[in-house]
LUMDOFI-213738 format. One line per field, with one value per residue (C-alpha): y, z, x; residue in one letter. Coordinates in steps of 0.25 Angstrom, whole numbers. Each point is the difference from the previous one (the first is absolute). Layout:
BEGIN
Y	Y	...
Z	Z	...
X	X	...
code	A	...
***
This chain:
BEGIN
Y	0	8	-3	2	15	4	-6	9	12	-2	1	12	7	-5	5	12	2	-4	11	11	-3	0	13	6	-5	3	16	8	16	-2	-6	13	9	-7	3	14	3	11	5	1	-2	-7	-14	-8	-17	-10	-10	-11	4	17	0	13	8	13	4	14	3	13	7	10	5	9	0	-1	-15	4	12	-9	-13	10	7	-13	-5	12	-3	-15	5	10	-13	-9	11	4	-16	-4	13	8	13	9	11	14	8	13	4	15	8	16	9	14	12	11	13	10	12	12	9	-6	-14	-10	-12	-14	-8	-14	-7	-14	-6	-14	-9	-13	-3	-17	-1	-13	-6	-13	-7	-5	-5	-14	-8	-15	5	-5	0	-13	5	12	3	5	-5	5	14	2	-2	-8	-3	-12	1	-10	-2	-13	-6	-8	12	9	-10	-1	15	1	-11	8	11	4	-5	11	0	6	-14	5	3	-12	-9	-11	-1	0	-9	1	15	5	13	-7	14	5	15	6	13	-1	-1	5	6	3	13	4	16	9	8	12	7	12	-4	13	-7	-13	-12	-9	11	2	-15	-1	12	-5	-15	8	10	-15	-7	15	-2	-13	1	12	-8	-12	10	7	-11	-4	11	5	0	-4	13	8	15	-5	-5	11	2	-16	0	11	-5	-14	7	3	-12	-12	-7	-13	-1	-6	-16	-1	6	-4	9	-3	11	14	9	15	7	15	3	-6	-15	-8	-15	-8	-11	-10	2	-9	11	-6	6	-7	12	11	-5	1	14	5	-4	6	14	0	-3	11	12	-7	2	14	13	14	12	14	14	9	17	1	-3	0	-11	-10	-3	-4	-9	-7	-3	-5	-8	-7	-3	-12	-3	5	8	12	3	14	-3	4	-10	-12	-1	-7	7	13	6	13	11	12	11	11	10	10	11	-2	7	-5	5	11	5	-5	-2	-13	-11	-14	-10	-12	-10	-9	-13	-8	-12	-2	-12	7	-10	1	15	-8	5	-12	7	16	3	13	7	9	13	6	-8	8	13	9	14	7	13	3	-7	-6	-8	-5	-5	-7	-9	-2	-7	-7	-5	-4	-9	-5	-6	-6	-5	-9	-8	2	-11	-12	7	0	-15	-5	7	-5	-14	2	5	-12	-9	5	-2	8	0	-5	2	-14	3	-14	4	-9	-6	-6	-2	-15	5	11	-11	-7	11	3	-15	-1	15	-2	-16	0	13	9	10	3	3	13	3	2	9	-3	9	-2	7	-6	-14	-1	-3	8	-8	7	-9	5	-8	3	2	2	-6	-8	-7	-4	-6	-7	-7	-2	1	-16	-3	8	-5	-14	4	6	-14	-8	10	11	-7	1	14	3	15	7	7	13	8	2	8	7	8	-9	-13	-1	-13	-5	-10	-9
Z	0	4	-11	-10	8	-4	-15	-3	8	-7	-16	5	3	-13	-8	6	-2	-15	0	5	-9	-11	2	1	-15	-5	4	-14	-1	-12	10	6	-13	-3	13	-2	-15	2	14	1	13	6	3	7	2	-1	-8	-3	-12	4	14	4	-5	-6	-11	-3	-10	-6	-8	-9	-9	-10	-12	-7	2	3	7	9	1	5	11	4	2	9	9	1	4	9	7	1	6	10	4	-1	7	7	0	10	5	7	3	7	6	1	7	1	3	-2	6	-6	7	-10	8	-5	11	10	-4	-2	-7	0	-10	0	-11	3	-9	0	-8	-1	-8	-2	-8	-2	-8	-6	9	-11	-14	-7	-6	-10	-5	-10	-9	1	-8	-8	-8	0	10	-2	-6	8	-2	11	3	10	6	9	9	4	11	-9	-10	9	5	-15	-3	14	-5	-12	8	5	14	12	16	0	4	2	-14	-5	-2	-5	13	8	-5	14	-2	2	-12	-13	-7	0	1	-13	0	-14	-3	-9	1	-12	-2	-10	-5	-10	-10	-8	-12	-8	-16	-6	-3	-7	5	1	9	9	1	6	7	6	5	7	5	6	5	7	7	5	7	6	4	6	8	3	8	5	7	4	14	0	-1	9	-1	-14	-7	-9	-3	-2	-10	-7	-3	-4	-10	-11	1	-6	-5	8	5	-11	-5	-8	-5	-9	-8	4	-8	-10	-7	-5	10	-3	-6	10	-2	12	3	12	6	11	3	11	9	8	15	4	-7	4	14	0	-8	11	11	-7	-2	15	5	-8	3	15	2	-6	9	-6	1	-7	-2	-9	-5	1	14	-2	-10	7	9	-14	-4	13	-2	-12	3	12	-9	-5	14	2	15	1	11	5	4	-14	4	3	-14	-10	-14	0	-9	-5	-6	-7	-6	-8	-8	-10	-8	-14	-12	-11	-14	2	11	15	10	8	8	-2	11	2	9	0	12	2	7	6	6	13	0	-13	-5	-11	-6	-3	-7	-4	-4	-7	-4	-15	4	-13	3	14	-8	4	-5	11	9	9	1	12	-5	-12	12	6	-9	-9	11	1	-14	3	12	-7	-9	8	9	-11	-3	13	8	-15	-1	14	3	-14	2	13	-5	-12	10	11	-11	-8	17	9	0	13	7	6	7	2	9	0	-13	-11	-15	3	11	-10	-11	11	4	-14	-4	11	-1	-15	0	14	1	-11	-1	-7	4	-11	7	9	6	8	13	3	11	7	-7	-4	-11	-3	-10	-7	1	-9	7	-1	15	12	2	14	-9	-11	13	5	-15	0	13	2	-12	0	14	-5	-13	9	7	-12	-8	10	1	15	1	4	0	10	-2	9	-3	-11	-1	-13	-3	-1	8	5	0	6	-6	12
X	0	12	6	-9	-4	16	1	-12	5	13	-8	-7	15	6	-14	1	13	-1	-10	7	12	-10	-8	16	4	-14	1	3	2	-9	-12	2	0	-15	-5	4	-7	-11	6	16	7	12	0	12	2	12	3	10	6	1	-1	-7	-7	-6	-10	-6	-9	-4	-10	-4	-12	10	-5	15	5	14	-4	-9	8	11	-7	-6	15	4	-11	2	14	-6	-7	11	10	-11	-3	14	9	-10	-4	3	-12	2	-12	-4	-13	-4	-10	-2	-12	1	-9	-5	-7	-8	-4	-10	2	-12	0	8	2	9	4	7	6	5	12	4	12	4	10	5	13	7	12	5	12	8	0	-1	9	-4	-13	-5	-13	-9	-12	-5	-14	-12	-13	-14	4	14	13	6	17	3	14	6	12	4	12	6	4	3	10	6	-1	10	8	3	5	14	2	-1	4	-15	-5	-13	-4	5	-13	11	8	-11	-11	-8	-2	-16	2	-3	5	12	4	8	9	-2	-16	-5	-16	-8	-6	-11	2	-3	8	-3	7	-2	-1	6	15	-10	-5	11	9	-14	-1	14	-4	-11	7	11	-11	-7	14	3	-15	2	13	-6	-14	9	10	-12	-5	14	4	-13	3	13	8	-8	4	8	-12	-2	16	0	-9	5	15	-6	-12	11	8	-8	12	4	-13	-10	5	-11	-12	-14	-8	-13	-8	2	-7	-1	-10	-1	11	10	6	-2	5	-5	13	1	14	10	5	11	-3	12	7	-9	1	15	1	-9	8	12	-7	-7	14	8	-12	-2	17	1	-2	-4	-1	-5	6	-6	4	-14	-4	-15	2	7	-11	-7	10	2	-16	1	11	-5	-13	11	3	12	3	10	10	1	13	8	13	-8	-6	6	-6	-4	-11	5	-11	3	-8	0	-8	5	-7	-4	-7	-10	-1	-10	8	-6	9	-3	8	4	5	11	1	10	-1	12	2	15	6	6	13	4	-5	-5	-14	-9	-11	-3	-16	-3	-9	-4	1	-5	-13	-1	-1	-10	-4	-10	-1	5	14	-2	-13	10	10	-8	-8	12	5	-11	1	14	-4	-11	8	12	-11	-6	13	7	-4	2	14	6	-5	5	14	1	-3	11	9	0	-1	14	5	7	16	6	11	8	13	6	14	12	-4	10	-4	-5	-13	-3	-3	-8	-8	-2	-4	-10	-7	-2	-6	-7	-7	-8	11	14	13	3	15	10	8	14	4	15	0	-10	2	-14	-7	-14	-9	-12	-13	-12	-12	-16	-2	6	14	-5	-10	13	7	-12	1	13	9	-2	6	11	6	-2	7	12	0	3	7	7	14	-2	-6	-15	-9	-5	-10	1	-13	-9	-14	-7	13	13	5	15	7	12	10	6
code	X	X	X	X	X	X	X	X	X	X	X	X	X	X	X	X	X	X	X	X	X	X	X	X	X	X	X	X	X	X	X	X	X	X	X	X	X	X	X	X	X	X	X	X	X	X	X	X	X	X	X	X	X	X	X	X	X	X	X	X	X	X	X	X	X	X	X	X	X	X	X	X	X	X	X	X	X	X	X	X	X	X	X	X	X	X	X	X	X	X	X	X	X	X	X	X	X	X	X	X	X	X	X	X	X	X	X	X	X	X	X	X	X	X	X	X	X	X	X	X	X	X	X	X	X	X	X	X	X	X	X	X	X	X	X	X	X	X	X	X	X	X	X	X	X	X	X	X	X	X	X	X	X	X	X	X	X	X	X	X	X	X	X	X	X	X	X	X	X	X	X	X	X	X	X	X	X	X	X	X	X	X	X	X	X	X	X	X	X	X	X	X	X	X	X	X	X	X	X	X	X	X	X	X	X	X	X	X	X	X	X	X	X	X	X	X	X	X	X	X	X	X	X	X	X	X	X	X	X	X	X	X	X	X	X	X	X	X	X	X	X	X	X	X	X	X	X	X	X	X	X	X	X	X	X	X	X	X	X	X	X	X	X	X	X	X	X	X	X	X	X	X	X	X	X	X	X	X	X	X	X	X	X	X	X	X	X	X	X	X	X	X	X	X	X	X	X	X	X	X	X	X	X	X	X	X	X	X	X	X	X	X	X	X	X	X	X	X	X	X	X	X	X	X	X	X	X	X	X	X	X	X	X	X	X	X	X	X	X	X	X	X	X	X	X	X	X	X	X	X	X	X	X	X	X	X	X	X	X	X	X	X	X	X	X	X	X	X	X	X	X	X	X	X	X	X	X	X	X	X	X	X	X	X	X	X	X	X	X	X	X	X	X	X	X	X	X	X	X	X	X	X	X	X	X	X	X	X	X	X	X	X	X	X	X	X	X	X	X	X	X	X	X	X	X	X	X	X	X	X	X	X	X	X	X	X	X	X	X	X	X	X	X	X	X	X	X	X	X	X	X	X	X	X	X	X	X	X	X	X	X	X	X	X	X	X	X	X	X	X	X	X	X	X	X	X	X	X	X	X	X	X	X	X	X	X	X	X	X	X	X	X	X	X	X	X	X	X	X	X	X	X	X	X	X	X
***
C-alpha cells in the first residue's frame, strides 16, 4: 500500500517536472508579438534556447509607411529602455494665494486669486545594447514594430567586445547579473527633424541646404534633451557651442520625406546622433567656462553694468576682484561727429568688446560693431548721441553672446600652453616625459627650453584643459614609465595647479 502511495507520488513529480520543463521551451517572443496586435506593450518570459527576455511592441497610424513604421520603432525603443533600465521621476508641487484689496474711498473690496502647479519630469537611466527587430507590419489600419532583447545576444554582443576592468558592464563575465541591458558610452539615439532651404540658388543647392538644415536640428533636438539639466547655469552657453558643430555627431541619416512647400525646400530625416559624443563635448565645455574666472571693465562705466547682464544670461559670474580673474572683458566706445550730403551734422558710435586671457595678454575674441549703420542725423546733438549709441549696442547685442561662446570653444579646443619645469633633468627623462605627455594624455609636447643656470628643463605642453586634469590622465603612466625606462632615476612631482607643474629629477 505504501509502496504503491510513493510510485504514484514519485509519477506526479516527474509529470510535473516534464511540465514545467515543457512550458519553458514552449515560450517564443513571437507568442508574445500575437498577443500584443491591436494593443502594443511590453511583455518578458525565458526560455531554453535565449534565456530571458524582453519584447516591445510599438505603434502608429502615419499614413506614410516609413514614416510610420519608424515612429513605431522609436516608441518600442522607448518601452524597452523604460521596462529594461528605468526611469528616474523628479516632481514639484506648488501652491500660492494672493490678496488683493480695491478700495473706492468708503468701501472696500477683497479679492483672492489661487494658483497651483504640478510639475512631474522623468528621465531614462541608460541606453540599450542587442536590440533587434522580430517583427514589422501593418495590424488593423496601423503600423506596428516589434523589438526584442534577449540574454543570449546580449551575451554574444559583450563577447564581441574588448575586455574592460569595468566587470560590472561586462554581461559575459558575469552571466548571473540581474541587468539584461548593458549601458554604452557610444549609443547612438534616433531623432526625427526638419529642414528647411531657400530655392533662390535652384533645387538641388536648396536640397542640400535643406538635409544640412535637418542634420543641424537633430544634434540640437538630441543635446537639447541631453544636457537639459545637466549644465545647470551652462545650459544656454552649452548649447550654443555644440549648435554649429554638427560634425562627428551624426553616423547615419535616412530621408524620410521632401517636397517644395512655399517657396522653401524642406527635407524630413531620421538621423543617428551619437550622445556619446555630445555628452563628452559638453563635459568638455562646462569644465572649460566652469574653471574660467571673469571680470568686466569698460571706458563707459554706464555700459558695463549692461554687458556684465548679458554675459551672465550665458551663466557665467564676474569677480569684482580684478586680480582673481583670469580673462578680462575689455569695452571700449567712441563717438565722433559726421556730415551727410545735404549738410546735417550727426554722430556715429563704435564699440569694440574684447575678451583677453589674463595670463598670456592673449585676445581670444574682439566683437564689433558697424559704425556707419549707427549714424543718426536729429536735433538737438545730444538726442543724436544718444540713440546712435543705441543702435550701436543693439547691434553687438545680437551676436554677442553666439561669438563670445564660439570663441571660447575655439579657444579651449586649440588648448592652453603650459609650463612644465622638470629640475635635475638629462636628455633621457626629457624624452620620457615627452613619450608619456603625448601618448597618454590628449595633449602635446610643442618645446622645450633649457635653464643652465638653474639646471632645469622647462617643456611647453598645449593641452585642452586644465594641467591638473592632464596629470590625473597621465601622471601614473609616467612613473611606471621611469621604473622600466629611467636607468635608475625616478620624478618627483613638486606641485602642479592650472598654471605650470615642477618636477624634480632624483
Amino acid at each position: 500500500m505504501v509502496w504503491r502511495f510513493l510510485r504514484t507520488l514519485a509519477l506526479s513529480v516527474v509529470i510535473l517536472c516534464s511540465g514545467f520543463h515543457a512550458a519553458i521551451a514552449a515560450a517564443d517572443p513571437m507568442d508574445d508579438v500575437f498577443s500584443m496586435l491591436g494593443q502594443g506593450g511590453t511583455r518578458s518570459g525565458v526560455n531554453a534556447l535565449d534565456g530571458y527576455y524582453v519584447v516591445a511592441m510599438g505603434t502608429s497610424s502615419h499614413s506614410s509607411e516609413s514614416k510610420g513604421k519608424e515612429q513605431a520603432r522609436l516608441d518600442a525603443l522607448r518601452q524597452l529602455n523604460e521596462m529594461i533600465n528605468g526611469v528616474e521621476t523628479s516632481g514639484s508641487t506648488e501652491v500660492s494665494m494672493e490678496y488683493v484689496t480695491v478700495s473706492d474711498g468708503v468701501n472696500e473690496q477683497e479679492f483672492s486669486k489661487e494658483r497651483f502647479v504640478d510639475v512631474v519630469s522623468h528621465a531614462f537611466k541608460g541606453n540599450l545594447s542587442a536590440v533587434k527587430m522580430l517583427k514589422s507590419g501593418q495590424y488593423d489600419g496601423e503600423h506596428f514594430v516589434a523589438l526584442v532583447v534577449t540574454e543570449r545576444d546580449v551575451a554574444k554582443v559583450s563577447a564581441l567586445r574588448p575586455t574592460t576592468t569595468d566587470a560590472v558592464n561586462s554581461f559575459a563575465s558575469q552571466t548571473s547579473t540581474i541587468t539584461v541591458a548593458e549601458f554604452s558610452g557610444d549609443a547612438s539615439s534616433s531623432v526625427e527633424a526638419k529642414g528647411l532651404a531657400p530655392m533662390k540658388k535652384g533645387e538641388s543647392v536648396a536640397r542640400e541646404l535643406a538635409v544640412q538644415d535637418a542634420i543641424k536640428n537633430a544634434v540640437q533636438q538630441a543635446q537639447g534633451v541631453m544636457i537639459s539639466g545637466k549644465s545647470g547655469q551652462f545650459n544656454e552657453a552649452v548649447a550654443m557651442a555644440i549648435s554649429t558643430k554638427t560634425q562627428g555627431y551624426v553616423s547615419h541619416y535616412e530621408i524620410l520625406d521632401e517636397d517644395i512647400e512655399r517657396g522653401q525646400y524642406y527635407v524630413i530625416v531620421v538621423a543617428d546622433v551619437n550622445q556619446g559624443q555630445l555628452l563628452n563635448d559638453a563635459n568638455f565645455y562646462l569644465d572649460i567656462f566652469g574653471h574660467a574666472q571673469f571680470s568686466v571693465s569698460a571706458n563707459n562705466p554706464d555700459k558695463k553694468e549692461w554687458l556684465t547682464d548679458e554675459l551672465e544670461k550665458l551663466g557665467f559670474a564676474f569677480n569684482q576682484d580684478q586680480s582673481s580673474a583670469t580673462h578680462t572683458f575689455k569695452l571700449e566706445q567712441s563717438q565722433r561727429a559726421v556730415g551727410d550730403h545735404k549738410g546735417s551734422q550727426g554722430f556715429e558710435t563704435a564699440v569694440n568688446i574684447q575678451l583677453v586671457d589674463n595670463a598670456s595678454g592673449a585676445i581670444i575674441l574682439t566683437v564689433v560693431n558697424k559704425p556707419i549703420k549707427s549714424r543718426i542725423y536729429v536735433e538737438p546733438a545730444s538726442r543724436a548721441k544718444q540713440v546712435s549709441e543705441h543702435q550701436a549696442y543693439k547691434q553687438i547685442s545680437a551676436k554677442l553672446g553666439l561669438e563670445v561662446i564660439q570663441s571660447l570653444a575655439a579657444h579651449a579646443e586649440r588648448g592652453v600652453v603650459y609650463p612644465i619645469y622638470i629640475k635635475n633633468a638629462n636628455r633621457n627623462d626629457v624624452a620620457i616625459f615627452k613619450h608619456v605627455l603625448e601618448n597618454s594624455t590628449n595633449g602635446s609636447v610643442e618645446n622645450w627650453q633649457w635653464d643652465k643656470t638653474e639646471k632645469t628643463m622647462m617643456l611647453n605642453y598645449r593641452f585642452s584643459g586644465s594641467l591638473s586634469q592632464a596629470f590625473d590622465q597621465g601622471l601614473d603612466e609616467l612613473y611606471q614609465t621611469f621604473k622600466l625606462e629611467g636607468k635608475g632615476r625616478r620624478p618627483h612631482l613638486k606641485s602642479v595647479d592650472n598654471q605650470l607643474a615642477n618636477f624634480e629629477i632624483r
